[in-house]
C-alpha positions, -999 to 999 in steps of 0.1 A, spaced: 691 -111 52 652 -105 61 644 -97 30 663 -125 17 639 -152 44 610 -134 30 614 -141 -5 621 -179 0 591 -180 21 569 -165 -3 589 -188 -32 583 -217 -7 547 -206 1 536 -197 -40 553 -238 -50 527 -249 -20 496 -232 -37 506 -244 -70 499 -280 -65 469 -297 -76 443 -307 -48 442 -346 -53 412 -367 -46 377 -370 -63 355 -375 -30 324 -388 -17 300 -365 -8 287 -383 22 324 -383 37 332 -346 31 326 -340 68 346 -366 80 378 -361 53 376 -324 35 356 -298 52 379 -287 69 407 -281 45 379 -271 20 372 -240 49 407 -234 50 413 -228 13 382 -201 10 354 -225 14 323 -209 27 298 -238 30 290 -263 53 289 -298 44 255 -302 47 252 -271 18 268 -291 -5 252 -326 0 217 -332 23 191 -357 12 166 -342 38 168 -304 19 183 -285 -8 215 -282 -12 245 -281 -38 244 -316 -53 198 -313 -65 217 -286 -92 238 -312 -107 230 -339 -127 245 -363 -150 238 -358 -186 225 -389 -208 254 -414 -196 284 -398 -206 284 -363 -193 275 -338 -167 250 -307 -164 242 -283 -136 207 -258 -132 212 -228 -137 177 -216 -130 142 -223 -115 126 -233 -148 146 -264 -153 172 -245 -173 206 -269 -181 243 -257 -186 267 -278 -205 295 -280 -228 291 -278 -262 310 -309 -268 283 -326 -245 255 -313 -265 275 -317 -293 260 -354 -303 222 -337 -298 233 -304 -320 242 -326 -346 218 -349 -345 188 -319 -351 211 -302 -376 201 -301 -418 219 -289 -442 191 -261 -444 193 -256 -404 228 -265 -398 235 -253 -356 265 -269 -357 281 -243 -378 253 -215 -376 242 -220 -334 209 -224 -326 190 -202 -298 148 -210 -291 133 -175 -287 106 -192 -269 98 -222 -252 77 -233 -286 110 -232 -306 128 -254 -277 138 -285 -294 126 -320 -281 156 -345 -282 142 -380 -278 170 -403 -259 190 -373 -241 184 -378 -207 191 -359 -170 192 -375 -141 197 -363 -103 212 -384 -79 190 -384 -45 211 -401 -21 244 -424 -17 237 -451 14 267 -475 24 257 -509 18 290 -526 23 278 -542 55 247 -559 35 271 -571 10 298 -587 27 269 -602 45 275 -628 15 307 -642 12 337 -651 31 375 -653 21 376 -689 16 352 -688 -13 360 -688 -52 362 -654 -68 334 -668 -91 312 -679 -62 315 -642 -48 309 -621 -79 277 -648 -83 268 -641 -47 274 -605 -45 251 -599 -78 223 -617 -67 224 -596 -31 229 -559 -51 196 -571 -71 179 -572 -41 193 -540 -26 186 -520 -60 146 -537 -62 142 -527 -25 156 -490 -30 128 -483 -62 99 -506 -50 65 -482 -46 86 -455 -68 98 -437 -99 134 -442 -90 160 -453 -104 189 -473 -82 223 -486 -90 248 -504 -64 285 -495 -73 319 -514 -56 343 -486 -44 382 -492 -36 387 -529 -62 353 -544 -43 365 -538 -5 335 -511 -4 297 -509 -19 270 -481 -21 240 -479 -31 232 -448 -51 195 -436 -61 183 -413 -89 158 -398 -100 160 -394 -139 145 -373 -165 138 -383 -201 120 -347 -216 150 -328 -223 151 -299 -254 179 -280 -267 175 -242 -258 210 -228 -269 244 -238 -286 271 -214 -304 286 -216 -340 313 -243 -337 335 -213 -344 327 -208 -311 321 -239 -289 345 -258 -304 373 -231 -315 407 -246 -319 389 -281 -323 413 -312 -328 440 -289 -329 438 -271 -290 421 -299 -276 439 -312 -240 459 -279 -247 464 -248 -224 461 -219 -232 426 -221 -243 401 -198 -259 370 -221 -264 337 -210 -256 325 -247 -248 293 -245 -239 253 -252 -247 223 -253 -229 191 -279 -226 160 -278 -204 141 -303 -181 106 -309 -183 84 -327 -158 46 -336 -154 25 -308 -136 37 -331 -103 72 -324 -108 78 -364 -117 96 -378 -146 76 -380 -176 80 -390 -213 82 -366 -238 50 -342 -239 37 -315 -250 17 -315 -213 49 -313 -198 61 -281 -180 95 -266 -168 112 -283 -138 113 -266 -109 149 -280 -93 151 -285 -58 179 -258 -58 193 -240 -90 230 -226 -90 236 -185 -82 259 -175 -114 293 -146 -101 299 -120 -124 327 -112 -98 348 -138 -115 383 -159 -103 416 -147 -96 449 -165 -86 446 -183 -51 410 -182 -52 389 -218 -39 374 -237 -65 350 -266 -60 340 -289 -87 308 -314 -82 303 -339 -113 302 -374 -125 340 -387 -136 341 -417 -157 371 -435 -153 405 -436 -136 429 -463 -127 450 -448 -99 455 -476 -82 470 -496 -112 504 -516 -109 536 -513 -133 525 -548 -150 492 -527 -159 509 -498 -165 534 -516 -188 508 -532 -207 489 -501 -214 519 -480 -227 531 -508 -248 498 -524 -261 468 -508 -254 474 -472 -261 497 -477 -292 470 -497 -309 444 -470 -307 463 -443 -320 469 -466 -348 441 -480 -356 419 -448 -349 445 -423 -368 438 -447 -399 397 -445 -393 400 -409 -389 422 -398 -418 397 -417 -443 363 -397 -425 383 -361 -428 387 -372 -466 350 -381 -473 334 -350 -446 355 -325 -464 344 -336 -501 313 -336 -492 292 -309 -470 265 -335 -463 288 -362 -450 309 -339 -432 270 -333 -415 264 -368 -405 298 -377 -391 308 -348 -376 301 -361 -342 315 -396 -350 346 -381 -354 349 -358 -325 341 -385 -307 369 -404 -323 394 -382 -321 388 -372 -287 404 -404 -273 430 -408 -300 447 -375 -289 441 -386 -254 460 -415 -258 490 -400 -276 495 -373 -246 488 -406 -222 517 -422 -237 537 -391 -241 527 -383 -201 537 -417 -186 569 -418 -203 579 -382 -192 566 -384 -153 580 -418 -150 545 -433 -141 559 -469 -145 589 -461 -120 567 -444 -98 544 -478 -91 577 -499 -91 585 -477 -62 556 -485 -44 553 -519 -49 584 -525 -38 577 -502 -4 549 -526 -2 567 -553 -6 591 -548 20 561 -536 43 547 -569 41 580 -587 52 576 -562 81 539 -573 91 537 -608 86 501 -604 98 492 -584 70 511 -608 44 487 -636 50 460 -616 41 473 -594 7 507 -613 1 494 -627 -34 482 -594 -46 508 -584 -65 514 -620 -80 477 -622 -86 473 -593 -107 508 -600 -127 492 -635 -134 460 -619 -148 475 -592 -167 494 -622 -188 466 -641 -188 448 -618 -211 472 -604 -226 467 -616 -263 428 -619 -257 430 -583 -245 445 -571 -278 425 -593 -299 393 -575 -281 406 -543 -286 413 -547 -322 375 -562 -326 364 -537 -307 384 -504 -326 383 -523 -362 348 -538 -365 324 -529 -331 337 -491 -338 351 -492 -374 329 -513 -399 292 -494 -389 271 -519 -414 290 -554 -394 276 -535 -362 239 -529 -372 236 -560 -390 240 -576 -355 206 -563 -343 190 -587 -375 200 -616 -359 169 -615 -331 146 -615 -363 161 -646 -383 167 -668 -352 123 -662 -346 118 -668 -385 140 -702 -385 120 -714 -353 94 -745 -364 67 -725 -351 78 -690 -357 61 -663 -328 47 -637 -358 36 -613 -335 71 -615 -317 82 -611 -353 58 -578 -357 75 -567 -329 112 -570 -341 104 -557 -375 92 -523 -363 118 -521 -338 141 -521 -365 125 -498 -386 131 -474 -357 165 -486 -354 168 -483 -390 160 -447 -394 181 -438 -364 209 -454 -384 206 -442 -418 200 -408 -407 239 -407 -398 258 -432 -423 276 -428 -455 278 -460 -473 311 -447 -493 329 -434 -463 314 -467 -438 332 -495 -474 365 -473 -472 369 -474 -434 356 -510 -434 381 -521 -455 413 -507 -441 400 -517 -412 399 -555 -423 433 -552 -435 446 -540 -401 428 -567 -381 445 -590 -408 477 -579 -406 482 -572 -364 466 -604 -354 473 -635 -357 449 -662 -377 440 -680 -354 419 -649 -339 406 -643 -369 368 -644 -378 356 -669 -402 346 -644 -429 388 -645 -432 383 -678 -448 363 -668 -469 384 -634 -480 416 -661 -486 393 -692 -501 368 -673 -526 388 -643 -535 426 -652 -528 435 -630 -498 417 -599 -519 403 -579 -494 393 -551 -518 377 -577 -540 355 -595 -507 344 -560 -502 329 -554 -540 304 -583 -529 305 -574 -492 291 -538 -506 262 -557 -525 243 -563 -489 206 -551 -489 219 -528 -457 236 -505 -480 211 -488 -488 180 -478 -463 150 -479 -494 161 -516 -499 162 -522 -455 128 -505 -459 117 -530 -486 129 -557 -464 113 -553 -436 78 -548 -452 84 -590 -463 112 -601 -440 127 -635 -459 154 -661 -443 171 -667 -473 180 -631 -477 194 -634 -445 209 -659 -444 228 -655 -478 236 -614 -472 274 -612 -467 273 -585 -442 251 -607 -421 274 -634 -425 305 -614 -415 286 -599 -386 275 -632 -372 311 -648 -378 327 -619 -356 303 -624 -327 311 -660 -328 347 -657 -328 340 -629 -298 322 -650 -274 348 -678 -263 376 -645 -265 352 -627 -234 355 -662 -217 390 -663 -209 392 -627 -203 363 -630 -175 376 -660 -164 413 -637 -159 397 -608 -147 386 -626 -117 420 -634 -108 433 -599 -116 405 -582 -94 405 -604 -61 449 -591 -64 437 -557 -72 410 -559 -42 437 -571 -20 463 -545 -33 440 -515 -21 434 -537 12 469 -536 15 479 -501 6 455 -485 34 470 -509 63 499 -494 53 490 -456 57 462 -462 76 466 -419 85 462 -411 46 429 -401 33 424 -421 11 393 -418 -21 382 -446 -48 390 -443 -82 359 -425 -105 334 -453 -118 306 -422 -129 296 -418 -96 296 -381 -82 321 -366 -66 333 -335 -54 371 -323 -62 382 -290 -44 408 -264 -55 422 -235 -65 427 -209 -97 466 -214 -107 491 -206 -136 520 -237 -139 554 -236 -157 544 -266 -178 585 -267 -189 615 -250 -189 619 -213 -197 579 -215 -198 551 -199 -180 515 -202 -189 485 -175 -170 457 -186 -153 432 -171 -178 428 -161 -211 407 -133 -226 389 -129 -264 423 -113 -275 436 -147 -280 409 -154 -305 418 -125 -329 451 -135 -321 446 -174 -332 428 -164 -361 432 -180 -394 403 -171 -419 411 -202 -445 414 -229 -413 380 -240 -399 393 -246 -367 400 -210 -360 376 -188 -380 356 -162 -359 329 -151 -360 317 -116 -381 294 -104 -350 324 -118 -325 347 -93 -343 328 -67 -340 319 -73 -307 360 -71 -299 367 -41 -321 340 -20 -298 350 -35 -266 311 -47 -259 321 -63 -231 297 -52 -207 290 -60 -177 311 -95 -182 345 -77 -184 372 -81 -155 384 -55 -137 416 -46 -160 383 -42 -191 390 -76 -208 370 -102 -216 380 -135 -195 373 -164 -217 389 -200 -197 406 -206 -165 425 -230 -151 422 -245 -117 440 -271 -94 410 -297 -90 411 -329 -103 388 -344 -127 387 -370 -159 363 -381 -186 330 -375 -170 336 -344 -154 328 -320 -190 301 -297 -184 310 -301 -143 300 -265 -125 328 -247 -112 318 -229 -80 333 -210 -57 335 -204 -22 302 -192 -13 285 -220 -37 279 -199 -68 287 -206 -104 318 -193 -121 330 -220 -152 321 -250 -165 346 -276 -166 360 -288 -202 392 -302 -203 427 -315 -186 456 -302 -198 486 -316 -219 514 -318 -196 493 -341 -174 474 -365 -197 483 -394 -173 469 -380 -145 441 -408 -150 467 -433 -141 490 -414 -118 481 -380 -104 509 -352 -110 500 -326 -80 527 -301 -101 512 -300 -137 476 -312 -132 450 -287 -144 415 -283 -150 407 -265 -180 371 -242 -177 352 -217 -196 349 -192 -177 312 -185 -168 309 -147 -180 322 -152 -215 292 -179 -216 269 -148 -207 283 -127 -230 277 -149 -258 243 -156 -249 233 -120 -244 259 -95 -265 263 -121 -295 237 -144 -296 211 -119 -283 193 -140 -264 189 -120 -228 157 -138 -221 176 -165 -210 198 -142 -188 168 -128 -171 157 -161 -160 194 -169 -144 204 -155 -107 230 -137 -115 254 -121 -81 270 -87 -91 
């Protein structure tokens, strides 16, 4: 019978450890909410070690990467670890079809062969001050929703010019909780930034569209940038002056490695998640929102693999178009698959009717966030058709038809030319800057590939929506050539902006009528037009639906004023906490907590670019090379997967462990939980990480490049 008790306590005990750590917290309330379960699970660090803005301390190593990623120092001469997925837009970007890193890697042997990357930026953040007081300050209840957002814009002006007069700062004021809380956030933000090291795709992005979101996982996703700063330390622009930043702290790297139970921390920059959304919301992105993008993006995609894999150049310039792409399309397919299986939408029925009925129990409570609910059904209908309209002008044209896009930023330069007394120096000015523009463009666009996808994507916007959303150029597709799309777009394709000689030509002798008669142009201009009145009534809606959604959150934390409660991620940093855990993602399955390079050779398909390997990587296997980045059992750990919770945002995030030093780099969710944005599942949520000493073995056993080890502080 003992042993009996002792087995369902250790059952009982093991189901306990396996749930994921919820929250994405602020850094200046870890003292108040976490550090003391943090301590509990293994953490080692004081709160003031992870986030000071009087000395070093855990958050100076990580920084946000350009505006869509994050990146931690891994040394004391401004050295940057990423994933290779972040750096994938820059890799691709400096890639040739003579110097092709995305395929072949790319590793500087000296700080000469580092790579400048014009428009990739890092940026620190230096403090996160509570301004709530200041903006409340403002308004009171009894004024219009428009009145406040006017009101509480014009007072965050004022807080952000205060917070970088007399300096080099930059500073942004965020709402937190639907609007009930505001902070101010400074940073400090780089803008020389060169690529140092990336892998073979074969590599960094093994398994590609295929393993993405999954687990188990055998991707080595990482690359790795540098910071320059004037001799001062400041922010500078691109120089060859310019010398190696010298971080206010840089991270120690483990060799020791992770095993099961062990704390895991996670500081980053997570984009976007919606956890305090309400069935109507829920409803409307499971039956309109998410649909349409897999639709509409699964048609984009299928043309692009067509053209990239006739054609080695193509395949060149778009390959980071369509990662990017297909990222979010296979997101939203395991989103809709996920809120369907967890029950997401019965789950916030639940709640709102708990809330419900805790409102009839507090009457006090009801005159201040009774209408919530009501508010945000009334705004979710109100834009409902608008929304989907947006969407499909967003997916279709804004992300679909490239040449509608850049034809937009002509419009500057014939609305200055059609002035009575044109500005020509103003006019100088817009011509080069769309030379620049130009060349940027160009560099990256097919003409073929950009008429197919445009196209289909005309007849999709035609076909899903009704007319009387449609653009004007629609008129002209059913007036001038009888409904015949593929017709319109024989003349559409006739546009000087087909071809960059004859944008070149153009904008030696800019001329209105060429303008004004191109038929790109035309449709570009008749899309923003259509556009404008559309944002209207969703702004006007939005209002509405975010005073209910303001009021909601109000409402929820009255009624469990004891929970700890944490905002939803707006690409602020946070800090999630942790630990390394396998899951039973179904029945009659187990998944490990790790994988090793075995895997590789075992997913290996020679024929099938998402899994080839490497010559030197098979080598490396066959002679068990692994040293000193093997685990104890002599294998060599390649991704983990951990309890904490992150989204979008988070890739690149340092892992790190109890006593503060570096052991992965965050990469991915996992499959079972892809609506863990909306609804957090504390059973099946993972994070998905390369783990840190595969990274090292690739840079010094394949790549070769132990001169970037030897700057590193690596803890044996």
């Amino acid at each position: 019978m003992k042993r009996i008790f002792i087995g369902i306590a250790l059952a009982v005990s093991c189901m306990s450890a396996s749930k994921a750590e919820e929250g994405m917290w602020l850094l200046p309330l870890l003292e108040k909410f976490n550090i003391g379960d943090m301590r509990k699970m293994g953490c080692e660090l004081t709160a003031e070690q992870i986030y000071d803005i009087n000395h070093s301390s855990l958050k100076d190593a990580v920084a946000m990467l350009g505006n869509f990623c994050t990146c931690e120092m891994i040394s004391g001469e401004g050295l940057v670890l990423t994933n290779h997925h972040c750096g994938y837009g820059s890799i691709q970007e400096h890639s040739t079809p003579e110097h092709n890193y995305l395929e072949d890697g790319f590793w500087a042997k000296t700080r000469m062969e580092e790579i400048s990357t014009p428009g990739l930026t890092v940026t620190f953040l230096i403090r996160i001050d509570d301004v709530t007081e200041r903006i409340d300050s403002v308004w009171n209840p009894d004024m219009t929703e428009e009145l406040r957002e006017t009101l509480i814009k014009q007072k965050i002006g004022d807080i952000e010019e205060e917070a970088t007069r007399d300096n080099w700062y930059k500073a942004s004021v965020k709402s937190f909780f639907g609007g009930n809380r505001y902070y101010l956030l400074v940073y400090e933000v780089f803008p020389d930034v060169r690529m140092v090291g990336a892998p073979p795709s074969s590599i960094g992005k093994f398994g590609a569209d295929t393993d993405n979101w999954m687990w188990p996982r055998h991707t080595g996703d990482f690359s790795m940038f540098r910071v320059y700063a004037d001799s001062t330390g400041k922010p500078a622009a691109c120089s060859p002056d310019n010398i190696p930043l010298k971080p206010r702290h840089h991270l120690p790297i483990s060799l020791k490695g992770v095993e099961k139970n062990d704390f895991t921390m996670i500081l980053g920059f997570p984009g976007s998640t919606e956890r305090y959304a309400t069935s109507c919301e829920v409803k409307q992105l499971l039956e309109n929102e998410l649909p349409n993008r897999v639709k509409i993006r699964g048609e984009k995609q299928e043309i692009m693999r067509r053209h990239m894999s006739a054609d080695e150049t193509v395949r060149l310039k778009y390959a980071a178009k369509y990662s990017q792409s297909s990222n979010y399309w296979k997101n939203a397919i395991g989103m809709m698959q996920g809120i369907r299986r967890l029950k997401v939408y019965d789950r916030k029925v639940e709640q709102e009717q708990h809330f419900v009925q805790w409102l009839e129990d507090h009457p006090e409570q009801k005159t201040v966030c009774g209408e919530a609910l009501s508010m945000i059904e009334a705004g979710v209908e109100q834009t409902k058709d608008y929304e989907k309209v947006m969407q499909y002008a967003i997916e279709c044209f804004f992300q679909g038809a490239e040449l509608m896009l850049f034809s937009l930023q002509f419009n500057p330069l014939l609305t200055e030319m059609k002035k009575k007394k044109p500005d020509y120096d103003k006019i100088a000015l817009i011509t080069e800057l769309l030379r620049i523009q130009a060349d940027a463009f160009y560099k990256n666009y097919d003409a073929a590939l950009d008429r197919e996808v445009t196209e289909a994507m005309l007849k999709i916007y035609r076909d899903d929506i009704a007319p009387a959303f449609h653009p004007a150029f629609y008129r002209t597709v059913a007036e001038k050539y009888k409904g015949d799309i593929h017709r319109y777009m024989q003349d559409y394709s006739k546009s000087f902006l087909t071809d960059a000689e004859q944008v070149k030509a153009f904008l030696q002798k800019p001329s209105v009528k060429v303008l004004e008669k191109d038929p790109v142009l035309n449709a570009g201009k008749s899309l923003r037009d259509a556009c404008l009145p559309w944002m209207e009534e969703i702004v006007a809606a939005e209002n509405k639906k975010a005073k209910g959604q303001r009021l909601y959150i109000t409402g929820l934390q009255a009624m469990q004023p004891e929970k700890k409660w944490y905002p939803d991620a707006n690409f602020t940093m946070r800090l999630t906490y942790g630990s390394i855990q396998d899951y039973f993602p179904r029945d009659a399955v187990y998944y490990n907590y790790y994988t090793t390079l075995q895997g590789v050779m075992e997913k290996e398909i020679p024929d099938n670019w998402e899994f080839t390997v490497p010559d030197r990587l098979k080598e490396l296997y066959a002679r068990k090379d692994y040293a000193p980045y093997a685990n104890r059992q002599g294998e060599l750990p390649l991704c983990f997967i951990s309890t904490n919770d992150i989204t979008g945002g988070n890739s690149g995030s340092p892992v790190i462990n109890g006593k503060g030093q570096l052991v992965g780099l965050a990469f991915d969710g996992n499959w079972e939980a892809m609506s863990g944005d909306i609804a957090f599942e504390p059973d099946l949520q993972r994070t998905i990480s390369v783990d840190i000493r595969y990274v090292l073995f690739i840079i010094d056993k394949f790549a070769g490049a132990k001169h970037l080890i030897d700057e590193m502080t690596i803890i044996r």
